[in-house]
C-alpha positions as CSV (number, residue, x, y, z in Angstrom):
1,X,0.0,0.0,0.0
2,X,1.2,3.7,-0.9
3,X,-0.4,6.4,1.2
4,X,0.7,9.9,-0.3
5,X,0.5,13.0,1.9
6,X,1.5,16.1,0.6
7,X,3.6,14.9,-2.2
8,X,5.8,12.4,0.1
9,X,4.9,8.5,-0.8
10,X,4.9,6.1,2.1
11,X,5.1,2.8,1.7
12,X,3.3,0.2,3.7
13,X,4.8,-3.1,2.8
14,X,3.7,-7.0,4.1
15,X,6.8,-9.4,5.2
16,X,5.9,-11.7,2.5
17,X,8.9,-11.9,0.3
18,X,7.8,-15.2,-0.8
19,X,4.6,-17.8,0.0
20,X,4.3,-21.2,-0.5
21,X,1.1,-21.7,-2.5
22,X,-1.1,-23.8,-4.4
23,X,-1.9,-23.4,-7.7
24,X,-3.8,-25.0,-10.2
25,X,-5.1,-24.8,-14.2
26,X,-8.3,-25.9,-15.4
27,X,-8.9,-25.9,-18.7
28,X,-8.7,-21.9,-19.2
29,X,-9.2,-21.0,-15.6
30,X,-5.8,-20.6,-13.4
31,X,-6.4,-20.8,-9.5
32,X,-3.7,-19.8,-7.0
33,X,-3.9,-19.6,-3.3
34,X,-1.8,-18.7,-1.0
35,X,-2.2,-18.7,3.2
36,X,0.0,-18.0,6.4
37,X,3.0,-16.2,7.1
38,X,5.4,-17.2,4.2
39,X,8.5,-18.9,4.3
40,X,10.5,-17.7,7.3
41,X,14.1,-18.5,5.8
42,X,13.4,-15.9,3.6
43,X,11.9,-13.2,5.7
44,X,13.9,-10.2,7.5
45,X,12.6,-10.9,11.6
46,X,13.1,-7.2,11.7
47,X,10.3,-6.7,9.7
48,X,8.1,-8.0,11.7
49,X,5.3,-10.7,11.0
50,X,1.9,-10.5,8.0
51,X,-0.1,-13.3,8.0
52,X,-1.6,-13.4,4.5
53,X,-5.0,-14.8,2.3
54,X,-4.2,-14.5,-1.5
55,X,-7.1,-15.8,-3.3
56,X,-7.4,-15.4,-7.0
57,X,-8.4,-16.6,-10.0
58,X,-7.7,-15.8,-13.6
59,X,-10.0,-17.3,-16.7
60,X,-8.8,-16.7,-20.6
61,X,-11.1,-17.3,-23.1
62,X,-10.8,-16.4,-26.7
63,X,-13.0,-13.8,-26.3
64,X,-13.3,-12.5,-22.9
65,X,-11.2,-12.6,-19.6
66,X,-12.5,-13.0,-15.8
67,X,-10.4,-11.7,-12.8
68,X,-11.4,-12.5,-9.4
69,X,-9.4,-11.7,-6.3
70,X,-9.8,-12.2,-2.4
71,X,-6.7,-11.0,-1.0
72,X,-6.6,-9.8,3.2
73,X,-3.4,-9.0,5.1
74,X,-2.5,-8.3,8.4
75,X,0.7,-6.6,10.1
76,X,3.2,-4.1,7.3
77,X,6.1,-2.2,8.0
78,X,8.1,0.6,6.8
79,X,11.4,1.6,5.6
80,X,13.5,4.0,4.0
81,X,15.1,4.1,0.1
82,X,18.0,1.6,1.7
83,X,15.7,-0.1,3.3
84,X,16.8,0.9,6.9
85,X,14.8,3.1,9.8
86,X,12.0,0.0,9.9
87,X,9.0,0.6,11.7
88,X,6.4,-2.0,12.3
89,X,2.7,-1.9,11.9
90,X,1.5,-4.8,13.6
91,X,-2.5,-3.6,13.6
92,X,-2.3,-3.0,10.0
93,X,-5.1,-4.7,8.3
94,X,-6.2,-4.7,4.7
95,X,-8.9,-6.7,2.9
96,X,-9.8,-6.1,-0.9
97,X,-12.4,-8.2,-2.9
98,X,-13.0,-7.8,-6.8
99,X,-13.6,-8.3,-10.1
100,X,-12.3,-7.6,-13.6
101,X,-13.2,-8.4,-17.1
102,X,-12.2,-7.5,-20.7
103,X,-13.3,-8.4,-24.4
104,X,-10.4,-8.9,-26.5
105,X,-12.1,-7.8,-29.8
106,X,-9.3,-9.2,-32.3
107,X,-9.9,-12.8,-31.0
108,X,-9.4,-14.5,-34.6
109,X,-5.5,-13.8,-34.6
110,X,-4.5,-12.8,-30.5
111,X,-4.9,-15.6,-28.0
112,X,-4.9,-14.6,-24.1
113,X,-5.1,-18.4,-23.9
114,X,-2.1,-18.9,-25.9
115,X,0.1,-16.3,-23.8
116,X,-1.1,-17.2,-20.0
117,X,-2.7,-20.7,-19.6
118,X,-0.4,-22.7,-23.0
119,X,-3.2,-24.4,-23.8
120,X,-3.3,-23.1,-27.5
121,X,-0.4,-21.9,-29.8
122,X,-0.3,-18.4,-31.3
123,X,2.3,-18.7,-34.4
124,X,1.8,-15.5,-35.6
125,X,2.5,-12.1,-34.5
126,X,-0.6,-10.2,-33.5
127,X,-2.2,-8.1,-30.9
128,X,-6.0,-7.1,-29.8
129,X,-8.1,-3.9,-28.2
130,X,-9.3,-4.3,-25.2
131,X,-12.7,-3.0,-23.0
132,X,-14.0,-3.9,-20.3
133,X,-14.3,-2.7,-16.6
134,X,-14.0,-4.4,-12.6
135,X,-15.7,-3.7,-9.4
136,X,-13.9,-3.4,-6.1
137,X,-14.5,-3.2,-2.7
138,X,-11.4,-2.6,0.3
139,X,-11.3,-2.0,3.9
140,X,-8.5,-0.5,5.5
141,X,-7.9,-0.5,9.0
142,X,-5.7,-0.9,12.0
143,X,-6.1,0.7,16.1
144,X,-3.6,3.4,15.8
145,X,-1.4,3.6,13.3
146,X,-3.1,3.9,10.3
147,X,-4.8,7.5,10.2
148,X,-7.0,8.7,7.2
149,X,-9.5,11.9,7.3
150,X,-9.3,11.7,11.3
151,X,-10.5,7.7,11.1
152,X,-8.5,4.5,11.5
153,X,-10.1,2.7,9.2
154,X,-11.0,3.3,5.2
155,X,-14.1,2.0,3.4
156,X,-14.1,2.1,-0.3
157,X,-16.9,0.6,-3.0
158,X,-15.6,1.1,-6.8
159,X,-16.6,0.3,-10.1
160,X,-15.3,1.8,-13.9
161,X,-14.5,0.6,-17.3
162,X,-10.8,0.2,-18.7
163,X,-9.8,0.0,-22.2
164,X,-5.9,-1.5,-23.2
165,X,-4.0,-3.1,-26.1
166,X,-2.4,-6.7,-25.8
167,X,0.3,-8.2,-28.4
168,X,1.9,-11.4,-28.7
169,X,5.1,-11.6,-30.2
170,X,5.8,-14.7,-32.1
171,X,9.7,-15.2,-31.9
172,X,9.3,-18.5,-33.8
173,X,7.4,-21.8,-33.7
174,X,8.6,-22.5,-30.0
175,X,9.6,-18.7,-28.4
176,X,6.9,-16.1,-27.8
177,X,6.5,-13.1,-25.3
178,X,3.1,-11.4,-24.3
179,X,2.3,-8.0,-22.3
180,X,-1.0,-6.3,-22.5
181,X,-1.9,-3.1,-20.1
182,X,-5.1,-1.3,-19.9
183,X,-6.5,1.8,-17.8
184,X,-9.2,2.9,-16.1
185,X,-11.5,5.3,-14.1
186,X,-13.5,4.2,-12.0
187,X,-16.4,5.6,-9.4
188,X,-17.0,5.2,-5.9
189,X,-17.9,6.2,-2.6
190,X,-17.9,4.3,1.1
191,X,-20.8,2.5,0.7
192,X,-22.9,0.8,-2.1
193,X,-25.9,2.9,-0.3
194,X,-24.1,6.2,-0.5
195,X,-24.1,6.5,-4.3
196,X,-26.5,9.5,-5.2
197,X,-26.3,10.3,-1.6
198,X,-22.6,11.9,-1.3
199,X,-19.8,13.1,-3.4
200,X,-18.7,10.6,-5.5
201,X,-14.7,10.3,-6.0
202,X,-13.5,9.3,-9.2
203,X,-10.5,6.9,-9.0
204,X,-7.5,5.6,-11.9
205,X,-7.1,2.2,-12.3
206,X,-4.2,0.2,-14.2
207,X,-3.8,-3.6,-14.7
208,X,-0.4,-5.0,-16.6
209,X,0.4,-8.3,-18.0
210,X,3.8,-10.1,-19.5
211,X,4.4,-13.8,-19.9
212,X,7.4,-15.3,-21.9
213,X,6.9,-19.0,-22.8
214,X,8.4,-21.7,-24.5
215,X,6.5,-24.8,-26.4
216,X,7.0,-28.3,-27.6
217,X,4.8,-30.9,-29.3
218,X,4.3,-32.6,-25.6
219,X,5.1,-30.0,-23.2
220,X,5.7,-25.9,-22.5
221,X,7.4,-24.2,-20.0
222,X,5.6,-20.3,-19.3
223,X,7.0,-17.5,-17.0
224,X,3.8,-14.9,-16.2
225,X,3.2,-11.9,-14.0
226,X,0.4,-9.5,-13.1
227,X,-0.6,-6.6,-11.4
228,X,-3.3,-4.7,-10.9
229,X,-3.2,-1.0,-9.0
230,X,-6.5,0.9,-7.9
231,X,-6.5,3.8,-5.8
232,X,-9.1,3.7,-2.7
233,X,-8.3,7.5,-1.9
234,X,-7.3,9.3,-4.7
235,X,-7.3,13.7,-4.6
236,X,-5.9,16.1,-7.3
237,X,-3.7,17.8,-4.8
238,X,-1.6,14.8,-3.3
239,X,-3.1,15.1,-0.3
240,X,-4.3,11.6,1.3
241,X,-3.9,9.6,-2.0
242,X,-3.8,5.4,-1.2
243,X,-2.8,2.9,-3.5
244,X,-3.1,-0.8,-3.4
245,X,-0.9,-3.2,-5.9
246,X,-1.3,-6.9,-5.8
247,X,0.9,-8.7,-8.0
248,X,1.0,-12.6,-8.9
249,X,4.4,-14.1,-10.4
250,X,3.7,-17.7,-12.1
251,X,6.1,-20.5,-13.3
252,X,4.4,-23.1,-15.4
253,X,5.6,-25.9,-16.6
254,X,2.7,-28.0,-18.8
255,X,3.1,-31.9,-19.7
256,X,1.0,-33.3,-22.7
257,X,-0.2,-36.7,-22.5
258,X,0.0,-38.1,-26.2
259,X,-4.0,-39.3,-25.7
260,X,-7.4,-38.9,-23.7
261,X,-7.6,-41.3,-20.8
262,X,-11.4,-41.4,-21.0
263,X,-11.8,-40.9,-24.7
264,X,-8.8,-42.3,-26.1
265,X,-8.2,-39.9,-29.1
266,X,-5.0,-37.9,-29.2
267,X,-4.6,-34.5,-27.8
268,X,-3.5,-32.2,-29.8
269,X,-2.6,-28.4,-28.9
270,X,-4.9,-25.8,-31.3
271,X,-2.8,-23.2,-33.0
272,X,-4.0,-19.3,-33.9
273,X,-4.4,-19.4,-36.9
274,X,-5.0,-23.0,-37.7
275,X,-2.4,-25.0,-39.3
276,X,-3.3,-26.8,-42.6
């Protein structure tokens, strides 16, 4: 989390350089989950301790993509450019749910599929349009040491649309690499019920993708990473501005079996566009 108060960022970080999770594809839909406190040979004790839920799942389709995310943490810290001067925030707690989707309008020659999950092929270079929009809801709160507008604790409710490009680049039959980005504006307020009933804040939104990937006749090996930034305070004179990242870094590597257990015909990996 960022918190911005009269032009000076602070950053409010979790100890969570790394968690052991469980992750899982299904057909087009990628799960990962991760839960607990992360793996202490690689945490800095002086940083204190963040216990961690990291829910999310991520469906490409030819045509559209889903986004879900349940994601709460508790205890952050902060530190300097060299990483020095550490103070903990053990009270720290932040929960954020949502949703995102897109339509990838050039869906005939640029394959989401193809880039993230490796279930298709994409042999030519191409890249799509994107639209599409999410809905958000965080809670920020702690006993003390978070302070925002007089309150310890932040409420937000958001929803906008986002537009973005995407590209695949083809290296050759086996090498590719993929990024898309897209931005947004969304709306919100507090509460659901406050909408027509106070100010409503208007919020930027941006949501980045890159994968690099590798594939064979019986197997692929993919490298993936996202992020996705909203703002649940956000003013036009740096005064109180909060921003929340949450990325997700994926290794994949896919096997092939060479035929259906339960039909018995031959798998076979479709390409974009078709081979003949």
């Amino acid at each position: 989390m960022e918190k911005e108060v009269d032009g000076k960022v602070k950053n409010f970080t979790p100890n969570t350089p790394m968690s052991l999770g469980f992750g899982v594809s299904i057909n087009n839909t990628i799960i990962n989950l991760s839960y607990g406190y992360g793996l202490n040979f690689m945490k800095d004790d002086d940083k204190g301790r963040t216990k961690a839920l990291d829910f999310q799942i991520h469906n490409y389709g030819r045509k559209f993509i889903i986004d879900l995310f349940i994601q709460k943490y508790h205890g952050f810290y902060t530190s300097d450019d060299s990483d020095k001067n550490i103070k903990l925030y053990p009270d720290l707690n932040i929960q954020q749910y949502g949703a995102f989707g897109q339509y990838v309008f050039n869906n005939k020659k640029f394959s989401y599929k193809a880039a993230f999950n490796q279930n298709e092929r994409q042999l030519k270079s191409a890249g799509s349009f994107l639209l599409g929009g999410g809905v958000y809801f965080t809670k920020i709160g702690s006993d003390s040491s978070f302070v925002h507008k007089s309150k310890n604790s932040l409420r937000n409710f958001q929803f906008g649309v986002s537009g973005g490009y995407a590209y695949t680049w083809a290296i050759n039959q086996r090498w590719f690499t993929s990024g898309s980005a897209t931005m947004g504006v969304n709306l919100g307020t507090e509460r659901i019920n406050d909408f027509g009933k106070r100010k409503i804040e208007v919020y930027p939104t941006f949501f980045p993708r890159i994968s690099v990937g590798y594939n064979k006749e019986n197997w692929s090996l993919g490298l993936s990473y996202i992020n996705n930034l909203i703002f649940s305070s956000f003013t036009d004179n740096n005064t109180g501005n909060i921003g929340l990242a949450s990325g997700n870094l994926q290794i994949g590597y896919i096997w092939r079996l060479n035929s259906n257990p339960f039909s018995g015909k031959k798998s076979s990996t479709e390409t974009i566009p078709p081979e003949h």
